[in-house]
C-alpha positions in Angstrom: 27.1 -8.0 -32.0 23.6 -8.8 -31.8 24.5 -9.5 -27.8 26.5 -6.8 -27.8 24.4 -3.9 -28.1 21.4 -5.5 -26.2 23.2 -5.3 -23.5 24.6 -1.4 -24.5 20.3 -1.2 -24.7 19.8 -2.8 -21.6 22.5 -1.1 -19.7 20.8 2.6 -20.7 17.1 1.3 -19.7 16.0 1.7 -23.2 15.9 -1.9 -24.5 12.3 -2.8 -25.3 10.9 -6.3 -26.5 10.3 -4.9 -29.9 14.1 -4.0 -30.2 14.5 -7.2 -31.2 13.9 -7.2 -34.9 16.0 -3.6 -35.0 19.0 -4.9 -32.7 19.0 -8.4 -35.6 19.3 -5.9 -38.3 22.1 -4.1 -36.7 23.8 -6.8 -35.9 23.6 -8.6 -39.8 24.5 -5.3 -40.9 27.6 -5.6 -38.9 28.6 -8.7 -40.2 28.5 -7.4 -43.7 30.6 -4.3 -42.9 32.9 -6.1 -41.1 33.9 -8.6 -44.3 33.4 -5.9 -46.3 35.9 -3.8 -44.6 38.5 -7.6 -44.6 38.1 -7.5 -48.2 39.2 -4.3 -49.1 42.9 -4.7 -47.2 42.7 -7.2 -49.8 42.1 -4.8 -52.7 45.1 -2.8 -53.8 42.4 -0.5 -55.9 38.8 0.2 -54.5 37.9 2.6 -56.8 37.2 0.8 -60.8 37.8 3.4 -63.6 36.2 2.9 -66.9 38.3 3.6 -70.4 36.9 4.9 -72.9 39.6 3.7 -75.8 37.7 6.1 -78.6 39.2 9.4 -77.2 41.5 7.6 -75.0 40.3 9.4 -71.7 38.4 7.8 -68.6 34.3 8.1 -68.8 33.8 7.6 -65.1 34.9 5.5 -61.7 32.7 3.8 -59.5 33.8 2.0 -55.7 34.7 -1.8 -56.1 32.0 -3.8 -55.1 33.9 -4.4 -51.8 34.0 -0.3 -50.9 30.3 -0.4 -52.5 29.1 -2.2 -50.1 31.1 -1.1 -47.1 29.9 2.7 -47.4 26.2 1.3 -47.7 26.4 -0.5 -44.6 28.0 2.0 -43.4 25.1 4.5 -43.4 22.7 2.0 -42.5 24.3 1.0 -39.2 24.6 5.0 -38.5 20.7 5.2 -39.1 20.5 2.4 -36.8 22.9 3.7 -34.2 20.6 7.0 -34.0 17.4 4.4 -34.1 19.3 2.5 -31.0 20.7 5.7 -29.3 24.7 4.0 -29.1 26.4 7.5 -30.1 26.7 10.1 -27.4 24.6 12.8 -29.2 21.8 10.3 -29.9 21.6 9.5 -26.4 21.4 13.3 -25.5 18.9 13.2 -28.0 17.0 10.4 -26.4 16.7 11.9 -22.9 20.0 9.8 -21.6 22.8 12.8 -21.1 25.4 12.4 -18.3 24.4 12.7 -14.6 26.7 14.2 -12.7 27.2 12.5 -9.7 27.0 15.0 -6.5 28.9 14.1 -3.6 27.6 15.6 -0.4 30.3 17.0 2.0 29.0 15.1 5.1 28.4 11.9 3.5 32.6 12.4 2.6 33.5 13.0 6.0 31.1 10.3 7.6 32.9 7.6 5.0 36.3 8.9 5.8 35.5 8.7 10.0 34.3 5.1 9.2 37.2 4.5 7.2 39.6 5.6 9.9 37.9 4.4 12.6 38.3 0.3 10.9 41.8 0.7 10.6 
């Protein structure tokens, strides 16, 4: 992952040397999500409810630790992903919104006479 989004970075001209430490913690971040996310198609119940046997109802529920620790990773690689600029709004924010690529007329015709004229 770590390779990965160095290269999104790179490829947007907004990777910087001291991106580094940022781009590691993304990527450990991922790792944890990811086997997070593995054990909880293990886990029939994510969500632990507590029974209270004295009046015989539930006091609370919490996530499993799995589902715990996939929603925290899960905001941290969002705050990362604005940091990094790898969602399409962040990027607007960051100054990198869509070019639109304008073809001029001539340069079309000139390419299609060329074309014609190597068949």
């Amino acid at each position: 992952m770590f390779l990965q989004v160095a290269k999104w970075a790179q490829d947007m001209g907004t990777l910087a040397v001291s991106d580094t430490e940022v781009i590691a913690r993304y990527a450990a971040i991922w790792d944890r999500f990811v086997t997070a996310e593995e054990e909880l198609k293990e886990i029939v119940e994510p969500m632990i409810e507590v029974f209270d046997p004295k009046n015989g109802s539930y006091k609370f529920s919490r996530p499993c630790g799995a589902l715990a620790l996939s929603n925290s990773c899960h905001e941290q690689l969002r705050q990362l992903e604005t940091v990094l600029g790898l969602t399409p709004a962040d990027r607007t924010r960051l100054g990198m919104g869509a070019i639109e690529k304008v073809v001029d007329p001539v340069d079309m015709l000139l390419k299609k006479a060329a074309e014609m004229k190597g068949r």
